[in-house]
N, C-alpha and C positions, 0 to 999 in steps of 0.2 A: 504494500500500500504506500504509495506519494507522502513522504513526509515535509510537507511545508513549514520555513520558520518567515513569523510575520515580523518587521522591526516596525517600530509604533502602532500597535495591535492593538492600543487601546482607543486611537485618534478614530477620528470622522471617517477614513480612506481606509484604515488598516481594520477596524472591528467591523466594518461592511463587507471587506475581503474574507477574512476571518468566518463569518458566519455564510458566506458564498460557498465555500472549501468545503467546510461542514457541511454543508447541504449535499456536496458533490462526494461525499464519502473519503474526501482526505482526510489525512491528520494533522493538525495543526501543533504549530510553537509558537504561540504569541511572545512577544518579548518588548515591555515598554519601562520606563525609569519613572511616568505619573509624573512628566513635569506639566503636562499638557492635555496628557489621553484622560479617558473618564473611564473608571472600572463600571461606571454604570451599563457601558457599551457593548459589556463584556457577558452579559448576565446570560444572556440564552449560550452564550458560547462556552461557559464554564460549567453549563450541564451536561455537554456532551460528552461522552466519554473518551470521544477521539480530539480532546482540545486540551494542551498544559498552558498554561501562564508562567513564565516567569519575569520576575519583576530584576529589572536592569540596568545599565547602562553602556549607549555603545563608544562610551573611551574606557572603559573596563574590556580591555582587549584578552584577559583570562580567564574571565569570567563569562565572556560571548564567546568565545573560543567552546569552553566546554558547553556552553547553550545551545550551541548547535549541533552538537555531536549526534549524528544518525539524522540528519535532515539531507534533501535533495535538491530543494529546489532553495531561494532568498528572493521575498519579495523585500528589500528594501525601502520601506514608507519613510523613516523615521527622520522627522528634521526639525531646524528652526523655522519656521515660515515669516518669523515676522518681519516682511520685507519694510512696510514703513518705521520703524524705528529699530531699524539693523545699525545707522548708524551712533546711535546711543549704546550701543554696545556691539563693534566691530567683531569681537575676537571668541562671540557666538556662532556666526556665522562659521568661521574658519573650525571650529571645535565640534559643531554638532552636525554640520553637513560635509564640509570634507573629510577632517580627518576620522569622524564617522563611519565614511563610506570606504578608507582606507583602511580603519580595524575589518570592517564588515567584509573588506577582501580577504583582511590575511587569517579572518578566523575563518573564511571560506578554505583558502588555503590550504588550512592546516587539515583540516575536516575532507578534505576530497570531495569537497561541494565544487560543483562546475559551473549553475544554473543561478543567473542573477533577474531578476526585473528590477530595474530602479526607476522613481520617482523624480525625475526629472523638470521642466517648465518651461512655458514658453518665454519669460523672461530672459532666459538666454540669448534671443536673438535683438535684448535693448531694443532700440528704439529702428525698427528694419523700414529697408526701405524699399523692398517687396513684401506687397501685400494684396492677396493674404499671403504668408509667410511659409514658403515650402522647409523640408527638412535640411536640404542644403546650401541655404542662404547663409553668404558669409558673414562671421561674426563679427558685429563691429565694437567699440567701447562698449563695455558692462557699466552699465548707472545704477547697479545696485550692488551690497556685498553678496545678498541673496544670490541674484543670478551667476555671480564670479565664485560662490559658492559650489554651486550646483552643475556649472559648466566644468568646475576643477573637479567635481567627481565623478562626472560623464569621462574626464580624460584619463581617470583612474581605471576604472570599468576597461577603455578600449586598450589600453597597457596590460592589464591583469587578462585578457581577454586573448589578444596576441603572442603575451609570453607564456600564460601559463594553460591556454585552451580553455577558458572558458567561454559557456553560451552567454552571452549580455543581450538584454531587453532595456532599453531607451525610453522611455515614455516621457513627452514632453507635454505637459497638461495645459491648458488653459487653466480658469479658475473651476472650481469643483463645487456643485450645489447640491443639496437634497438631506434627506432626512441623517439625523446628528452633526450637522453643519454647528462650529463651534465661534470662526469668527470669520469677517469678512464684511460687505456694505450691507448685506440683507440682514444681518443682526443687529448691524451696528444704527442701521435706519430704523429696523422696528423698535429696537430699545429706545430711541428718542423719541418716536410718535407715540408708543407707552406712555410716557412719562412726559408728554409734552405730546397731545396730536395736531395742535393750531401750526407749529414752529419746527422747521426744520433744518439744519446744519448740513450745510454739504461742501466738502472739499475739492478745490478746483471751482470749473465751470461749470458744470454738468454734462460738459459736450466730448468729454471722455470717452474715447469707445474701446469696449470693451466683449470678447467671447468668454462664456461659461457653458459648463455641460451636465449632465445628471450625474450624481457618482457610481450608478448602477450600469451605465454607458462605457464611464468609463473603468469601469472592473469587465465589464464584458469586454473590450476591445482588448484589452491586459490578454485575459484567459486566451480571449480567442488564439491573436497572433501567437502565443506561446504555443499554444494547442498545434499550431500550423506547424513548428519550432524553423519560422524563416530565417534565425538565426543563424541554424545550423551548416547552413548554404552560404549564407553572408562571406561576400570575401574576408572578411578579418573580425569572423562570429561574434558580430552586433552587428545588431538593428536598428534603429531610430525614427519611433514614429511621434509626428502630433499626433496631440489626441484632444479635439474641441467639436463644434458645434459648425454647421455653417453658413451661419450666420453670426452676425455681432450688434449690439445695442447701444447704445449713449448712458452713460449714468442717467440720465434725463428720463429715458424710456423705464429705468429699473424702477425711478422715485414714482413713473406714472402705475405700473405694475401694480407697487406694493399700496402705493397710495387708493386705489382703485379698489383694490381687494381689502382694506381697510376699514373703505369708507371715510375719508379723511381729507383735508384739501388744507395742508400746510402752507404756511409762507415760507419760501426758498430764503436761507440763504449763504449764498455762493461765497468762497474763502476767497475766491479770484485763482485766473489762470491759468493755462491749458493742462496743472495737473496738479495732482491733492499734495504731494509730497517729494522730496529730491528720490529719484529712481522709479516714480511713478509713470510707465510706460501710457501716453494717450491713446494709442491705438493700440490695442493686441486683436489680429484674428490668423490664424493659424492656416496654413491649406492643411487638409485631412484626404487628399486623393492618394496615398499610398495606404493609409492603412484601412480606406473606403475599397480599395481593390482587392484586398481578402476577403471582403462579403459582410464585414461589421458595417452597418448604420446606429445611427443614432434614435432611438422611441422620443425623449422629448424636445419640447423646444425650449431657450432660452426662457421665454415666458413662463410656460410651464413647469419649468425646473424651480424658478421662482415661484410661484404660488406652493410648489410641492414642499419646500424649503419652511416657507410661513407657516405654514398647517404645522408642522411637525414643532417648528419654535413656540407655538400656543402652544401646543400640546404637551411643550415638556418645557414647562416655564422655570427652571430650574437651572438650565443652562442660559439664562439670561440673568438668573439673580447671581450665578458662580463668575460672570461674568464682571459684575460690580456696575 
């Protein structure tokens, strides 16, 4: 039987996977440190027989080392995400997404694991100047530490890949919505019209555009391509897909969205600017025509991924008060 270890097994991305696997009669190893993830996320997964937890950290390279021992496959989730205030603390970035991704090879390493998916972004390709943005577009300046983060662990993967045989999976995300969504603008907007629905704060212009996708879309495009193992073929076994929507929205269309389904008609107002924060990309849309050629589409749309998101933050008003 397939033994899968999850890294951030307790996050939004990684307890969604987690409870995927399980369904499909894997075995899972979650493996999260709780700076971030919720064990609430964990609850149907820690009844199944075929699911461990353990509780971790990936700069504890001895400790993941022996964590993985008897696993086959790494999906790699586990990171800092927090791209707007990365630069308040630089040497996050560098600690929890590279050198991260660096223990996460060499416990692979040591283990005779050969089988990576990583967690990747489209933030890597900064501010592009095709668009939408295919997998091969060249890199230009990184405006975030996020992105020079996560590009420095993609270069990891194709190294550990080349030298030592391993399969690598690339997944370059847009943003990720739908149920256990923990932070992003659709939290961060309904927590204000909660607590204020006349007045609303928005960063930038609103004319920010922006792709999102369901998070069940994109665990299916995951599996699939893996399923296909196009890796395997890959001149220099990795792969590299985006994985978004295609289409894109304006912050403007999100605030009419959520506003709409609310019932609510705030006063805007705008920080000024074509972007909320330094490294805040205005335009992100992905092209998705290479991993749309393996037969994955996408079930919702932008909109609906949003509304799917809201329902589920009512629903569990809990992760809005953990929130502060």
């Amino acid at each position: 039987m397939q033994r899968i270890f999850i890294t951030g097994a307790a996050g939004f991305i990684g307890s969604t996977l987690a409870d995927r696997l399980l369904a499909q009669g894997k075995q899972v190893v979650g493996w999260d440190n709780f700076s971030t993830g919720q064990i609430e996320f964990l609850a149907g997964a820690e009844k199944q027989p075929n699911f461990k937890l353990i509780r971790g950290d990936n700069l504890d390279l001895d400790a993941l080392t022996k964590a993985l021992a008897g696993c086959d496959t790494v999906f790699h989730l586990a990171a800092n995400a927090d791209v707007r205030f990365g630069l308040e603390h630089p040497r996050k970035d560098l600690e929890q997404n590279t050198i991260a991704t660096f223990n996460v090879l060499e416990a692979m390493r040591a283990n005779g694991i050969k089988t990576i998916a990583f967690s990747s972004t489209g933030s890597v390709y900064g501010e592009a100047t095709i668009i939408p943005t295919p997998e091969d577009h060249p890199f230009p300046i990184q405006t975030s530490l996020y992105a020079s983060s996560k590009l420095a662990g993609e270069a990891l993967i194709h190294s550990y890949c080349e030298g030592y045989g391993f399969e690598g999976y690339v997944f370059r995300f847009v943003s990720v919505l739908g149920e256990r969504y923990t932070h992003g603008h659709v939290l961060d907007f309904l927590k204000q019209l909660l607590d204020h629905p006349d007045h609303l704060k928005v960063l930038g212009d609103g004319r920010q555009r922006k792709s999102y996708m369901y998070v069940q879309d994109c665990l299916a495009a995951m599996l699939h391509v893996m399923n296909l193992g196009t890796a395997k073929t890959a001149k220099h076994r990795v792969e590299v897909y985006n994985l978004g929507t295609a289409e894109y929205v304006q912050v403007n269309d999100s605030i009419r969205y959520i506003c709409a389904y609310l019932g609510v008609k705030p006063c805007l107002e705008y920080s000024g600017g074509d972007r909320g924060w330094i490294g805040d990309n205005p335009f992100i849309f992905l092209e998705t025509k290479k991993v749309r050629a393996t037969g994955w589409t996408t079930t919702l749309t932008i909109e609906q991924s949003i509304i799917r998101t809201l329902a589920w933050l009512q629903q569990n008003p809990w992760v809005l008060e953990r929130r502060g």
